[in-house]
mmCIF file as gemmi writes it, N, C-alpha and C atoms, coordinates in Angstrom:
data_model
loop_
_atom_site.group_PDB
_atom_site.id
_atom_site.type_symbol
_atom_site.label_atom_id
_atom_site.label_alt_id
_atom_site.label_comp_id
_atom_site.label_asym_id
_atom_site.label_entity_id
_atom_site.label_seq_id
_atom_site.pdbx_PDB_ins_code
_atom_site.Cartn_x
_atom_site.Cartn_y
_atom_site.Cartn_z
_atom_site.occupancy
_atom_site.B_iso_or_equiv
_atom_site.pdbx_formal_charge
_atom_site.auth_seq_id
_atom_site.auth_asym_id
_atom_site.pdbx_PDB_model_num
ATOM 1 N N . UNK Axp A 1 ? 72.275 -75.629 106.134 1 0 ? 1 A 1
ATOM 2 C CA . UNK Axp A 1 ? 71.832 -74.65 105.174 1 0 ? 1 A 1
ATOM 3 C C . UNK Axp A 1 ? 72.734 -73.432 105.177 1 0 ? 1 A 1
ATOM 4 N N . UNK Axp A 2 ? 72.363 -72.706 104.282 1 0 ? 2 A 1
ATOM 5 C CA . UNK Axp A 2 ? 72.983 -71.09 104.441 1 0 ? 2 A 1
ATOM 6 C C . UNK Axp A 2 ? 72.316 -70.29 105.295 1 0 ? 2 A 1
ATOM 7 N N . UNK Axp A 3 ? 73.415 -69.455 105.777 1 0 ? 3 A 1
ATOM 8 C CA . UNK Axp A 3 ? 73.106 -68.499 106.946 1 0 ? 3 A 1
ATOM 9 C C . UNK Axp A 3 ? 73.723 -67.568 106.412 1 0 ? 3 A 1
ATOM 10 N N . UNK Axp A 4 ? 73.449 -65.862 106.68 1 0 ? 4 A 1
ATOM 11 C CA . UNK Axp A 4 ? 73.963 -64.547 106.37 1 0 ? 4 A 1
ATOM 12 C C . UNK Axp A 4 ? 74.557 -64.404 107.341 1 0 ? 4 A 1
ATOM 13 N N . UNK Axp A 5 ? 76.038 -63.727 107.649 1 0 ? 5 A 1
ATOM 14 C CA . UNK Axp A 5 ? 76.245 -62.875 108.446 1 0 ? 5 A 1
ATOM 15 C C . UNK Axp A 5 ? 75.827 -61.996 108.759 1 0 ? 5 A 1
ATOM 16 N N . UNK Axp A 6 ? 75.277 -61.503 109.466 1 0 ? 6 A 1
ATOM 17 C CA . UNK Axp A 6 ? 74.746 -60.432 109.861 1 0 ? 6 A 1
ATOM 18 C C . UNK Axp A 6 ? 75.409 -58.79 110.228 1 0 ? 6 A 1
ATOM 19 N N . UNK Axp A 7 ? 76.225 -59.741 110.581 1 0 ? 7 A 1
ATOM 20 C CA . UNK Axp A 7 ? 77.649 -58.925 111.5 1 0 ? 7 A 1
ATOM 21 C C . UNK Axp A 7 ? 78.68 -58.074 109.876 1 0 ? 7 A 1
ATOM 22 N N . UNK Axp A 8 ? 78.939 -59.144 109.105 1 0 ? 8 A 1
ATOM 23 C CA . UNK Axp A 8 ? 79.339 -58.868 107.764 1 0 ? 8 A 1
ATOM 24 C C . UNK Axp A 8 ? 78.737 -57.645 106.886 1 0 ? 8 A 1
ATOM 25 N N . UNK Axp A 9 ? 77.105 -58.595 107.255 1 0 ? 9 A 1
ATOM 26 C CA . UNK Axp A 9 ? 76.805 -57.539 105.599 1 0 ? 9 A 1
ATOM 27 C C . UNK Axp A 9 ? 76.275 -56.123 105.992 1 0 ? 9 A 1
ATOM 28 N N . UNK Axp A 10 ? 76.42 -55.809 107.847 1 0 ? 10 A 1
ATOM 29 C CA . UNK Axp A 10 ? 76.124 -54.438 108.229 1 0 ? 10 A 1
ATOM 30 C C . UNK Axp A 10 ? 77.542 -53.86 107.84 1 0 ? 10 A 1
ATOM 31 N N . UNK Axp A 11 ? 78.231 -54.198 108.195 1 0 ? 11 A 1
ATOM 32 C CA . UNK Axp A 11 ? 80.007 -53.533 107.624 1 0 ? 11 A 1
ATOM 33 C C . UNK Axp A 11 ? 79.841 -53.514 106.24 1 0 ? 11 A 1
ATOM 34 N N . UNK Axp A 12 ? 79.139 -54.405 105.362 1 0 ? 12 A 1
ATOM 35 C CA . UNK Axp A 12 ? 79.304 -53.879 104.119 1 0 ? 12 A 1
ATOM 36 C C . UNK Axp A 12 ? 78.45 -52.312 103.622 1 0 ? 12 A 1
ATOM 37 N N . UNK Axp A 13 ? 77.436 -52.72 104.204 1 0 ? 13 A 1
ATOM 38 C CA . UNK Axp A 13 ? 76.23 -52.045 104.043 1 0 ? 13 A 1
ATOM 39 C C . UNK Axp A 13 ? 76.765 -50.272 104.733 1 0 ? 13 A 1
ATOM 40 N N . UNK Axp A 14 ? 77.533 -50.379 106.097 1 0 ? 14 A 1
ATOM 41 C CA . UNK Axp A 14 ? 78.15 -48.746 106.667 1 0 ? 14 A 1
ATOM 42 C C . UNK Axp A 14 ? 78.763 -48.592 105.818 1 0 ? 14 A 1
ATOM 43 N N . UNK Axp A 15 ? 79.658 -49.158 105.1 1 0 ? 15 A 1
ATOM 44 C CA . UNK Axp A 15 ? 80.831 -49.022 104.56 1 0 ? 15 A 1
ATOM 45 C C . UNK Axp A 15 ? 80.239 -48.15 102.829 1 0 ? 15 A 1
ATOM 46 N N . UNK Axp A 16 ? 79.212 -48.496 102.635 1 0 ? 16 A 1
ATOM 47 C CA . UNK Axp A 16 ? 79.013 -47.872 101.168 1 0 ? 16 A 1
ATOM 48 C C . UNK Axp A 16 ? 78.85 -46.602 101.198 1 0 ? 16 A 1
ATOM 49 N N . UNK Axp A 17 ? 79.311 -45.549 100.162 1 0 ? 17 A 1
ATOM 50 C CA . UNK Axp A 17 ? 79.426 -44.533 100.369 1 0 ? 17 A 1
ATOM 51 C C . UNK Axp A 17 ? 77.878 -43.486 100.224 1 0 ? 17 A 1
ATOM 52 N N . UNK Axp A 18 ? 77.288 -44.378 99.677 1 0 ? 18 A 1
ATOM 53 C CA . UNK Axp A 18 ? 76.033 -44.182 99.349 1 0 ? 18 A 1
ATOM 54 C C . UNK Axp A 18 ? 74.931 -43.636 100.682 1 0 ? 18 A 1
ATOM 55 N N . UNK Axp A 19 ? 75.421 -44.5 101.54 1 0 ? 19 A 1
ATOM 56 C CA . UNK Axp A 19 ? 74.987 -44.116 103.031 1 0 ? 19 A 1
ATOM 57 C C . UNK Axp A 19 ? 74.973 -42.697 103.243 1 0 ? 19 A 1
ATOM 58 N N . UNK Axp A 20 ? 75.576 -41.646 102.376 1 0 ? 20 A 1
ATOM 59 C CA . UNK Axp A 20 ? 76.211 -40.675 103.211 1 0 ? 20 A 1
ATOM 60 C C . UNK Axp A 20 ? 74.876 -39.922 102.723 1 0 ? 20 A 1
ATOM 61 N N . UNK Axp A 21 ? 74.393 -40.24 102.044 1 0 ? 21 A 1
ATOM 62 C CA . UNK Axp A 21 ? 72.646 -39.35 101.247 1 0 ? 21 A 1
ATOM 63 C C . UNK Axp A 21 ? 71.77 -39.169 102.258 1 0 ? 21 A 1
ATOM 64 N N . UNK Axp A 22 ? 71.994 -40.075 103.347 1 0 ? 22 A 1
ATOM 65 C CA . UNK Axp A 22 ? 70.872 -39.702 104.688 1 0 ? 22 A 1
ATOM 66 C C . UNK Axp A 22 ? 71.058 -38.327 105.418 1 0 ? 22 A 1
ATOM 67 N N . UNK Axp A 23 ? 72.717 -37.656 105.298 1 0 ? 23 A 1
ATOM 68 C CA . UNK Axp A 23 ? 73.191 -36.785 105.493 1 0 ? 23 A 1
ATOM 69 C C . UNK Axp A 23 ? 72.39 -35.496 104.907 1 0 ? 23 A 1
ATOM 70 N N . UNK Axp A 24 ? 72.267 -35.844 103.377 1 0 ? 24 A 1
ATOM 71 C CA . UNK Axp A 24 ? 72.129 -34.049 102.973 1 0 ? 24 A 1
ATOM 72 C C . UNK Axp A 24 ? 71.042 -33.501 103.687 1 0 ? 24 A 1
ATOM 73 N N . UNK Axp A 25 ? 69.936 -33.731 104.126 1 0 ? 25 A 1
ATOM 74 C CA . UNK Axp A 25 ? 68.749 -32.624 105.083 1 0 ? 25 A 1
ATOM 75 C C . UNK Axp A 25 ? 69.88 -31.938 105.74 1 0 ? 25 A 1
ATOM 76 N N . UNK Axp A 26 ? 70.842 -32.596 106.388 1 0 ? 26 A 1
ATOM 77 C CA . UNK Axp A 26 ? 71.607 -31.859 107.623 1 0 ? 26 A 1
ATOM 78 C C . UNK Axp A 26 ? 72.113 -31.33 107.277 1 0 ? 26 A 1
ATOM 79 N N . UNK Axp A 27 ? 73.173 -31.435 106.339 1 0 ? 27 A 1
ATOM 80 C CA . UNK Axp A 27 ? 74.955 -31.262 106.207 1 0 ? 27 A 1
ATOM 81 C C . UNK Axp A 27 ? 74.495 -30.881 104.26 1 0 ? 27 A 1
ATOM 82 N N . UNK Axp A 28 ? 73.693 -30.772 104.29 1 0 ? 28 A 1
ATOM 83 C CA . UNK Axp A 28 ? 73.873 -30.652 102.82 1 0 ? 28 A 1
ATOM 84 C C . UNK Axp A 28 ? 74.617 -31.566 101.496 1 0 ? 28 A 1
ATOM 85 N N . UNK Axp A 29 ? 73.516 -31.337 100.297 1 0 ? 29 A 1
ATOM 86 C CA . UNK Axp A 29 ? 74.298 -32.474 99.157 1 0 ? 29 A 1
ATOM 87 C C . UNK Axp A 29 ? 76.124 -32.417 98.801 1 0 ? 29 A 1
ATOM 88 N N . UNK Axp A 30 ? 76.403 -31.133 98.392 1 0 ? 30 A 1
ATOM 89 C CA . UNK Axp A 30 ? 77.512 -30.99 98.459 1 0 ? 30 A 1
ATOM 90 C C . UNK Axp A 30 ? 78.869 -31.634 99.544 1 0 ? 30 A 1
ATOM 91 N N . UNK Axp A 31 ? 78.242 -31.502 100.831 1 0 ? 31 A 1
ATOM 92 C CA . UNK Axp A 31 ? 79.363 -31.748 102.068 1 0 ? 31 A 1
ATOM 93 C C . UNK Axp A 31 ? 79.17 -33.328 102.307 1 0 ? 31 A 1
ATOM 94 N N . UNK Axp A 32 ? 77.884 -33.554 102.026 1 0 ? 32 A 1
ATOM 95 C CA . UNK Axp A 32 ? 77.527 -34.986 102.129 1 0 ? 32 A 1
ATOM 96 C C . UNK Axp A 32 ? 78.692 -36.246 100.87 1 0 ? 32 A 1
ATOM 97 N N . UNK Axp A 33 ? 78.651 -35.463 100.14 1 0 ? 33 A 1
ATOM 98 C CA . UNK Axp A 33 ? 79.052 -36.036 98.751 1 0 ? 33 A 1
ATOM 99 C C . UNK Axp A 33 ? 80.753 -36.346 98.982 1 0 ? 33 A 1
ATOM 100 N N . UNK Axp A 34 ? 80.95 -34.669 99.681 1 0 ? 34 A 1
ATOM 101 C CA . UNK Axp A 34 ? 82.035 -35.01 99.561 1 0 ? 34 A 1
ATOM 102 C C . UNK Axp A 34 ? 83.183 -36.172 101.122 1 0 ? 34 A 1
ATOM 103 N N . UNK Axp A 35 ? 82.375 -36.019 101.82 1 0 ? 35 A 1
ATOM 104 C CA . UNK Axp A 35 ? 82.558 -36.853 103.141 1 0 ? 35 A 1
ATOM 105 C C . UNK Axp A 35 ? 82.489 -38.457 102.58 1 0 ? 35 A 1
ATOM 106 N N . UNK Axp A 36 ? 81.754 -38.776 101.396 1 0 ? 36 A 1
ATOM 107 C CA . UNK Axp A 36 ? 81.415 -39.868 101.198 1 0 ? 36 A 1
ATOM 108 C C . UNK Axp A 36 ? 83.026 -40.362 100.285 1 0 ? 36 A 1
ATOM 109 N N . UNK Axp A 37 ? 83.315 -39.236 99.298 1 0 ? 37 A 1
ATOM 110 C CA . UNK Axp A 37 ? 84.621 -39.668 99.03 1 0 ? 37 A 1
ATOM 111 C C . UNK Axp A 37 ? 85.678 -40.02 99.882 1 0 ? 37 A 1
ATOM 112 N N . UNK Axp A 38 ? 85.962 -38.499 101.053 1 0 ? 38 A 1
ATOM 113 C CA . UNK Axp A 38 ? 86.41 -38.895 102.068 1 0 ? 38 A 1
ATOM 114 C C . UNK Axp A 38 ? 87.034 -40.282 102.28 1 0 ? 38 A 1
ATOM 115 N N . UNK Axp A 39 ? 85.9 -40.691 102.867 1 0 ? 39 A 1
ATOM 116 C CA . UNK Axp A 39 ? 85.564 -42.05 103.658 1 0 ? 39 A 1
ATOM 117 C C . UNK Axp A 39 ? 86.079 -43.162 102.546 1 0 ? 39 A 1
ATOM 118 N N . UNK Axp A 40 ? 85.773 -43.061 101.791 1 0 ? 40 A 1
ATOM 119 C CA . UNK Axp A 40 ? 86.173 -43.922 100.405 1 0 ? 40 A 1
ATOM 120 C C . UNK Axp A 40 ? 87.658 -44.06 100.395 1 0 ? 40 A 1
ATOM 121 N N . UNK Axp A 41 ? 87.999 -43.2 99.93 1 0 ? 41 A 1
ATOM 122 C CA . UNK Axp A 41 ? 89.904 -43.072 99.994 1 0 ? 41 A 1
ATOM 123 C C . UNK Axp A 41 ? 89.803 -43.255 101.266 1 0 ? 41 A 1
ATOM 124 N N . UNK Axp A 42 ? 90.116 -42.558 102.355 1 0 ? 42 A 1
ATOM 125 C CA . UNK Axp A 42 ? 90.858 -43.435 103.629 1 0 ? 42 A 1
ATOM 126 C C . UNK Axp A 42 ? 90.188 -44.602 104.12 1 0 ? 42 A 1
ATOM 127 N N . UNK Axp A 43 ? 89.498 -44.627 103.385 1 0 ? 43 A 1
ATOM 128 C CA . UNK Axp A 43 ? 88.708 -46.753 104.189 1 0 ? 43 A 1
ATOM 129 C C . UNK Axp A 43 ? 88.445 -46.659 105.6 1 0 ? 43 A 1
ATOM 130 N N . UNK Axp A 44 ? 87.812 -45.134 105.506 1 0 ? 44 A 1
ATOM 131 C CA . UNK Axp A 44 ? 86.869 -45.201 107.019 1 0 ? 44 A 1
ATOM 132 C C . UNK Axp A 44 ? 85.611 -45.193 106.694 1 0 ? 44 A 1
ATOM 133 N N . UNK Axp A 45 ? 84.882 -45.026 107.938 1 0 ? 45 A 1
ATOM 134 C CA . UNK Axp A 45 ? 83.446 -44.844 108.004 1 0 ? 45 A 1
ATOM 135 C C . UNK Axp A 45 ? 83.496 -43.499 107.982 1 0 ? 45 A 1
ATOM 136 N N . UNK Axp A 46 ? 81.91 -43.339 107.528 1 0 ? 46 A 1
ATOM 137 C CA . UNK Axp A 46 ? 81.029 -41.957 107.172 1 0 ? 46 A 1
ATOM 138 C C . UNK Axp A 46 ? 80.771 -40.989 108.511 1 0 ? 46 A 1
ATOM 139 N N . UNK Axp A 47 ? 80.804 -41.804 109.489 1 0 ? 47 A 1
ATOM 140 C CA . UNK Axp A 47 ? 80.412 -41.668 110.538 1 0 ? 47 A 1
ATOM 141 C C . UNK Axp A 47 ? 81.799 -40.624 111.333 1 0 ? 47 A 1
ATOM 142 N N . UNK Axp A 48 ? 82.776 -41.346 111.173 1 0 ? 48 A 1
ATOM 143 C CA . UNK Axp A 48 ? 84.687 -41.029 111.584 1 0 ? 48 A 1
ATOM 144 C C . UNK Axp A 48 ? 84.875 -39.758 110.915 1 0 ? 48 A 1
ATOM 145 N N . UNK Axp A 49 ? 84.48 -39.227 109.615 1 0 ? 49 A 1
ATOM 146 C CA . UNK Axp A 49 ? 84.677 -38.459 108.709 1 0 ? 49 A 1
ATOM 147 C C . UNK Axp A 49 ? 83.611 -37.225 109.189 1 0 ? 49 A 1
ATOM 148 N N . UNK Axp A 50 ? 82.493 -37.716 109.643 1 0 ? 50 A 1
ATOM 149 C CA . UNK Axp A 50 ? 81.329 -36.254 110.211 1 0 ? 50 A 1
ATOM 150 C C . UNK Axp A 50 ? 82.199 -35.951 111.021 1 0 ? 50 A 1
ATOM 151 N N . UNK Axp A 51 ? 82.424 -36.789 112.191 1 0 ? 51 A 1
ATOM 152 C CA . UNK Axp A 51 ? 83.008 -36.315 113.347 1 0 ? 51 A 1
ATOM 153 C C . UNK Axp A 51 ? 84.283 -35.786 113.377 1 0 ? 51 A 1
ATOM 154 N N . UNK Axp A 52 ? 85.538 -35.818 111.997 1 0 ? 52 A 1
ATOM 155 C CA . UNK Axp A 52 ? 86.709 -35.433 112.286 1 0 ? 52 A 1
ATOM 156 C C . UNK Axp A 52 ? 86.343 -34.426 111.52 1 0 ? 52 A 1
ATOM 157 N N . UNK Axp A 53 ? 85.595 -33.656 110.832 1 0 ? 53 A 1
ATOM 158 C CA . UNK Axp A 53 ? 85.339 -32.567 109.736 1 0 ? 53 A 1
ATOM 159 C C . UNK Axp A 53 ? 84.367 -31.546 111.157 1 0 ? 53 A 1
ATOM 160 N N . UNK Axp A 54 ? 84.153 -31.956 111.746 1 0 ? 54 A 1
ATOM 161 C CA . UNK Axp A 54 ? 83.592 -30.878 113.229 1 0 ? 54 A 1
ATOM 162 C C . UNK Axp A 54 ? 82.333 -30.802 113.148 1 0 ? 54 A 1
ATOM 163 N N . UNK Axp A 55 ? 81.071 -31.581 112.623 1 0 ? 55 A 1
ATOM 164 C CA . UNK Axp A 55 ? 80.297 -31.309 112.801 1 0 ? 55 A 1
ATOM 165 C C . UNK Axp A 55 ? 79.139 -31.47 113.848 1 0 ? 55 A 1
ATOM 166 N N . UNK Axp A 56 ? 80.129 -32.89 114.247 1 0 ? 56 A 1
ATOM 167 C CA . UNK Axp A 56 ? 79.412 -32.787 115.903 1 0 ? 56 A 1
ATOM 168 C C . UNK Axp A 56 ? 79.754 -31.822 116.918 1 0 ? 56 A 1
ATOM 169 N N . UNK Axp A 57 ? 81.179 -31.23 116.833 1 0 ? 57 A 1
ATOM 170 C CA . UNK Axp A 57 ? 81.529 -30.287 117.861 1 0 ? 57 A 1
ATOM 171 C C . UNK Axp A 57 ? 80.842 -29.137 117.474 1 0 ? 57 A 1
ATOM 172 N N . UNK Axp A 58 ? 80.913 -28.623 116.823 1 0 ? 58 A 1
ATOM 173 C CA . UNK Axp A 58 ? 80.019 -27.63 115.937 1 0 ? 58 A 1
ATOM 174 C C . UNK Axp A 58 ? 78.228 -27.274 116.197 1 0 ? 58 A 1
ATOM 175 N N . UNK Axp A 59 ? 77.956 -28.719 116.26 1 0 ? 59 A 1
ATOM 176 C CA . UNK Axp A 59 ? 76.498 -28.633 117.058 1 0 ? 59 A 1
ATOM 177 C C . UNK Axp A 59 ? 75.664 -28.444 115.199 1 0 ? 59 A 1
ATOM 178 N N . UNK Axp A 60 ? 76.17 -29.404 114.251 1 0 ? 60 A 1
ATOM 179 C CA . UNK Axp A 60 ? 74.84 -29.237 113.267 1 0 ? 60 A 1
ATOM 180 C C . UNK Axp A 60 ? 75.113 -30.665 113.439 1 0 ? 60 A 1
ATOM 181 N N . UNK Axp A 61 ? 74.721 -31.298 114.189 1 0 ? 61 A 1
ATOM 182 C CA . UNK Axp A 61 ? 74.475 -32.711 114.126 1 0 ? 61 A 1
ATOM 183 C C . UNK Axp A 61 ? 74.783 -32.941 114.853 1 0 ? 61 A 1
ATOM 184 N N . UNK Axp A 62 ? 74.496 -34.187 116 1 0 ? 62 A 1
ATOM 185 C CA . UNK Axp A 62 ? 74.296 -34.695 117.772 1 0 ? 62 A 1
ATOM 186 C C . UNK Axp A 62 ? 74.939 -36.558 117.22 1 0 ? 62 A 1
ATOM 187 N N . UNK Axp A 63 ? 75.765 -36.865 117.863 1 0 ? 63 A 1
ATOM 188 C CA . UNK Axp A 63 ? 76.044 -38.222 117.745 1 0 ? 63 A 1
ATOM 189 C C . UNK Axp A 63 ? 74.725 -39.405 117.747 1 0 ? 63 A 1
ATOM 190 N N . UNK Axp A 64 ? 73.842 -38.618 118.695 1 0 ? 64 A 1
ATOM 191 C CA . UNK Axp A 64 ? 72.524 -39.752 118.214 1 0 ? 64 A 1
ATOM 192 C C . UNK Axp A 64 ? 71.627 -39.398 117.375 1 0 ? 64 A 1
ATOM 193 N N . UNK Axp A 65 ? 71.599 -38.315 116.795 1 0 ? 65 A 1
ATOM 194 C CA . UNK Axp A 65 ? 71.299 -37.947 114.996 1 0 ? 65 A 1
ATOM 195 C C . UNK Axp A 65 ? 71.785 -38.575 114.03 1 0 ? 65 A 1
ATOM 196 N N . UNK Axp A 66 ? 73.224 -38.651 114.497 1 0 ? 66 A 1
ATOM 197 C CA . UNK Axp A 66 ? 74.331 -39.224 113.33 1 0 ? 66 A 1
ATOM 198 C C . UNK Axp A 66 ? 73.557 -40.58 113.57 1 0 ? 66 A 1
ATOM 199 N N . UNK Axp A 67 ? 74.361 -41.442 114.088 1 0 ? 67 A 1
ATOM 200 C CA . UNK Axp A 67 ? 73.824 -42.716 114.402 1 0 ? 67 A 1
ATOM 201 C C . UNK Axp A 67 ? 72.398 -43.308 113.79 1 0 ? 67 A 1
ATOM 202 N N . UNK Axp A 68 ? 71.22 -42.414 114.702 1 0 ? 68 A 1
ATOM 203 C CA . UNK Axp A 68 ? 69.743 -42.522 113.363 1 0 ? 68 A 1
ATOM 204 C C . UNK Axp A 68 ? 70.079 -42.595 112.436 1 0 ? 68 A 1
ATOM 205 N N . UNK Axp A 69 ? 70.878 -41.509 111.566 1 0 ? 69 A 1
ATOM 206 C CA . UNK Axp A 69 ? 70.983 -40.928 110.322 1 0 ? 69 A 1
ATOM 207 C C . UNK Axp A 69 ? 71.575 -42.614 109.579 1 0 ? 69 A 1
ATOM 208 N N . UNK Axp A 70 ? 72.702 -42.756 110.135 1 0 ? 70 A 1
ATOM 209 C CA . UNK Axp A 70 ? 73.327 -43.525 109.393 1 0 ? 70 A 1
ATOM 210 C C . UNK Axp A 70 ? 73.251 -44.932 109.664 1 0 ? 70 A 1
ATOM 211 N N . UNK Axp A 71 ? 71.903 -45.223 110.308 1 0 ? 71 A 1
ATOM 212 C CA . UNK Axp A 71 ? 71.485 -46.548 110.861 1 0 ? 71 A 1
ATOM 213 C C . UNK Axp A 71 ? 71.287 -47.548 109.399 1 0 ? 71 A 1
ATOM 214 N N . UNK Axp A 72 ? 71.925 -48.335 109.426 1 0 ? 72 A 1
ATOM 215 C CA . UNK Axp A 72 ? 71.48 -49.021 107.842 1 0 ? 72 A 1
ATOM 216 C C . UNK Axp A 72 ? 70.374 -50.11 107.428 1 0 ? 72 A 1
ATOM 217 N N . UNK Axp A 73 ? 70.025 -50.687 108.791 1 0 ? 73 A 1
ATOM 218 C CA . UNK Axp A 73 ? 68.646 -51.451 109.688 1 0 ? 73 A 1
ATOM 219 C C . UNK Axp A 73 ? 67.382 -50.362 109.279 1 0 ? 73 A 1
ATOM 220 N N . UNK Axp A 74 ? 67.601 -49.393 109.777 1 0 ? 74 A 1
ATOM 221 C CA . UNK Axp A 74 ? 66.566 -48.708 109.88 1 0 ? 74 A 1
ATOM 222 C C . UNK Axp A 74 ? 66.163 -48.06 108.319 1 0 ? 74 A 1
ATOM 223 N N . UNK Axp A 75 ? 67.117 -47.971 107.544 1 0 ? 75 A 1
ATOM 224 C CA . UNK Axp A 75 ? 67.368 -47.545 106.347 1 0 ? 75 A 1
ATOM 225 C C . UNK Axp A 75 ? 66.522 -48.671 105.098 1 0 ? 75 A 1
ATOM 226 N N . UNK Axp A 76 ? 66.634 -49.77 105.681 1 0 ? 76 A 1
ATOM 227 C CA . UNK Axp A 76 ? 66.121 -50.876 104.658 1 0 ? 76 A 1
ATOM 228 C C . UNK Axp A 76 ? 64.802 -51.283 105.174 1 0 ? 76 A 1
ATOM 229 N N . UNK Axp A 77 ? 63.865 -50.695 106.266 1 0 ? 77 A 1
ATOM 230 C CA . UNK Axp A 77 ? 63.082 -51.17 106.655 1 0 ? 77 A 1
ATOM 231 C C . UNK Axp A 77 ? 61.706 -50.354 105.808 1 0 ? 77 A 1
């Protein structure tokens, strides 16, 4: 029979830029929006882009905030 990757369709699923909307409470619509382009043009994650823009060093967001935030499991449940 057919089987899903699992492994696949979570990389598809981080990978959409759309993800980045779990962001605005924190980081706001604006910064959110634009991290999501970000990530878009350089073909990273949302996740690579919080963290190189300083907002974990910065202290408005904790790597296991981020992580919740941008859980995509937890997002579809």
């Amino acid at each position: 029979g057919i089987a899903a990757d699992e492994a696949r369709a979570r990389e598809f699923a981080e990978g959409s830029p759309s993800v980045a909307t779990a962001l605005n409470p924190v980081l706001g619509y604006e910064e959110a929006a634009s991290i999501a382009k970000q990530a878009l043009a350089e073909r990273t994650s949302i996740r690579q882009v919080v963290i190189e823009r300083g907002h974990v060093d910065s202290g408005k967001v904790s790597l296991e905030e981020l992580d919740r935030l941008l859980d995509v499991m937890e997002m579809t449940r």
